[in-house]
N, C-alpha and C positions, 0 to 999 in steps of 0.2 A: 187241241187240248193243251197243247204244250205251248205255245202263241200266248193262253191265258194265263198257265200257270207262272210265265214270267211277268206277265202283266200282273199278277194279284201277288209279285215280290216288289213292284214298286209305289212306295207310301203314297207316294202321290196320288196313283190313277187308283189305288184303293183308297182315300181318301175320296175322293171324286166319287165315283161310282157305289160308295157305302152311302154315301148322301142320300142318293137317291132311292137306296131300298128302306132307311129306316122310317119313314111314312107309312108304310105299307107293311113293315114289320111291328111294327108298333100301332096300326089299327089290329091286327088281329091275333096280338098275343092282348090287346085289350080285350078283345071279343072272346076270345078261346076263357078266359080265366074270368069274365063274368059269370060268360054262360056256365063253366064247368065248376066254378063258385056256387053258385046259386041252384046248380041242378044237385049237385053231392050233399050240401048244407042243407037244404031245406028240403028238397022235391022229391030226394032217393027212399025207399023206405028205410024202415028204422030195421037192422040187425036182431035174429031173433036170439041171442047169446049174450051181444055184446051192448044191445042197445043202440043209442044215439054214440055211444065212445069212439063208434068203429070210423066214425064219420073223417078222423082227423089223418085217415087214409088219403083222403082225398089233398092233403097237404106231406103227407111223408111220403107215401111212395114216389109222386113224380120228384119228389127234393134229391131222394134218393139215386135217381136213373140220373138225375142230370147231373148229379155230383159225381158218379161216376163217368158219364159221358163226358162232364168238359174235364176230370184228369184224364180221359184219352186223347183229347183232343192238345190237352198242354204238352204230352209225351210225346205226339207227332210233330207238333211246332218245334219240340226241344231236339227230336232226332233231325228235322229239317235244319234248324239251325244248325248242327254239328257240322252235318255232311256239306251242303252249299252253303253257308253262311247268308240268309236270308235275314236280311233287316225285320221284315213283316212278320216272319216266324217267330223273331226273338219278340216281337212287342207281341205279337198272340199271347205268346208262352207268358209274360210278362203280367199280362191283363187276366189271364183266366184264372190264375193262383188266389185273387181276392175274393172275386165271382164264385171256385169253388167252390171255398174255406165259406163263403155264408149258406152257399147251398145246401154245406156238410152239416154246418153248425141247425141248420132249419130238420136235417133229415134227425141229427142226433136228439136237439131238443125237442120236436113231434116224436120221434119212437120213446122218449122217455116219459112225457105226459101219457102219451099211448100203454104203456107199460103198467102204470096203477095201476087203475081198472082191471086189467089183463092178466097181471101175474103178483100183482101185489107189490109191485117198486118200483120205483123210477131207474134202477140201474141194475144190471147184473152182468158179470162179464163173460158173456154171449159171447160166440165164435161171431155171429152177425155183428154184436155192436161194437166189439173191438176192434176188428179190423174195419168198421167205419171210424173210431176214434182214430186208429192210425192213420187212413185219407185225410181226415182231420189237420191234423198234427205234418202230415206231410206237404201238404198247401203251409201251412204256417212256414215252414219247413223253407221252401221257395222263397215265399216274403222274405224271409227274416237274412236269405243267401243275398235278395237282391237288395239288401239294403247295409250287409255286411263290408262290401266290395265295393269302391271310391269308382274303379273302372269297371265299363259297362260291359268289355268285351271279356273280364274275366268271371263280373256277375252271371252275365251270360249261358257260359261254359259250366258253372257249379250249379246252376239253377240245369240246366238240361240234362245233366249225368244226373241229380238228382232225382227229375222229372222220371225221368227214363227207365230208372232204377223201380222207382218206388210205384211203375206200372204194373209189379206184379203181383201187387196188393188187389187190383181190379178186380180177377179171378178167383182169388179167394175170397173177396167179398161176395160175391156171385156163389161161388156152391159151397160157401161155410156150412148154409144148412141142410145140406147134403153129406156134405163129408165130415162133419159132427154133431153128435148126440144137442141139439138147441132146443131152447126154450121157442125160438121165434120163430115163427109162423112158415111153412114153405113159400117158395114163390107166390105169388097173386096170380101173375102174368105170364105164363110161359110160350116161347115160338111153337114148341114141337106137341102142345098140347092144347084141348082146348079148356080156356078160364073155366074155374067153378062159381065165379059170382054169378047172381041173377042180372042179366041187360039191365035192367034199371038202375042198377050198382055199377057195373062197368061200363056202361059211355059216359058217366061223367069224371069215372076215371080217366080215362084216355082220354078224353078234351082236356082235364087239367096237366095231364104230364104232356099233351102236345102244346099247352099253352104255356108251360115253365119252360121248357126246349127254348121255345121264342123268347122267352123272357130274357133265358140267357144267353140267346143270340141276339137281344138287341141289345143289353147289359156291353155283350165284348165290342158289338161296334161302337158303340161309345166311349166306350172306354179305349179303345187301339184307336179311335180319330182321336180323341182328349192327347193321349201319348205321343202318337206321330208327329201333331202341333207342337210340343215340349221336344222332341229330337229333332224335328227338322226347322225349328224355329230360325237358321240360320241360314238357311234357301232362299234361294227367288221367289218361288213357288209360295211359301206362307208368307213371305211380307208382303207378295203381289194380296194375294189374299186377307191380310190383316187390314192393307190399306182401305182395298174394296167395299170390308164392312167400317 
């Protein structure tokens, strides 16, 4: 495990070995987001409350889980980067800030078309949708450090405390609707419970939030090889490589 874990701090051999999953992560985050397209959109029955509106579930909630997943994912990059100073961590942390910041902007603008229909506006300042505006805001937040900072080793450093910090927003996004009087709706999805949709409503659920997962994990490989060529541009390793193609 630990053999690996120094192998996947060097840009290189994870450049290398990323090559070779994104074929196969990219056939079936295609597949996952057809099928789960096409079974929610058209095939799922119609809601007997909310009608066809309810549909647009099948686009918020997984935006939702993954925007909070990959800011946990940038926090652990950012805590890695602190303690060992990991090249690969820092461009993780680097790459997920834009990836989230659309994931977020996808959750905010599906819960606010969602929201017409539902409660009569496109905004109300929710315990839920604020402390999503703030994830929001705090991805921008990141951007905005690693473009403020000339040096990459101090962008680094305030993008990660940042990161770090603004993890404990996660949680409160998670049981806002718990621990405040909300307009918006209990969980969907719960571990310790089981769902109240009807099966024909939720597997196409859960194909689509297993196929945006993918999404975004073929999105950061691309994105950390894009960046790895831009910092390691002055190795052997990428001009052997540059020459090649």
């Amino acid at each position: 495990m630990w053999t690996f874990f120094h192998k996947m701090g060097s840009p290189r051999w994870y450049y290398q070995i990323s090559g070779q999953w994104l074929p196969w992560i990219a056939i079936v985050t295609v597949s996952l987001l057809v099928v789960g397209s096409i079974w929610g959109l058209a095939i799922a029955p119609m809601d007997f409350r909310q009608g066809n509106s309810y549909r647009i579930i099948y686009i918020h909630v997984p935006s939702v889980f993954v925007a909070m997943s990959g800011y946990m994912v940038m926090a652990i990059a950012a805590a890695i980067t602190l303690i060992w100073k990991m090249k690969l961590a820092e461009v993780v942390m680097k790459c997920c800030a834009p990836i989230g910041a659309g994931m977020t902007f996808i959750a905010l603008l599906s819960g606010s078309l969602w929201g017409k229909p539902t409660w009569g506006t496109y905004w109300v300042w929710d315990a839920r949708l604020t402390s999503v505006l703030i994830l929001f805001f705090l991805y921008l937040g990141v951007i905005a450090l690693y473009e403020a900072f000339e040096d990459n080793i101090s962008a680094s450093k305030a993008c990660a405390i940042l990161s770090l910090v603004g993890s404990v927003n996660i949680p409160i996004i998670h049981w806002s609707v718990e621990w405040w009087n909300s307009l918006h709706q209990p969980a969907t999805l719960k571990l310790t419970e089981e769902s109240t949709m009807h099966p024909d409503m939720l597997y196409p659920l859960l194909i689509m939030i297993a196929g945006l997962y993918c999404l975004f994990a073929l999105l950061l490989l691309l994105h950390t090889r894009s960046e790895i060529l831009v910092r390691e541009r002055g190795t052997k390793w990428v001009k052997e490589l540059i020459a090649a193609k």
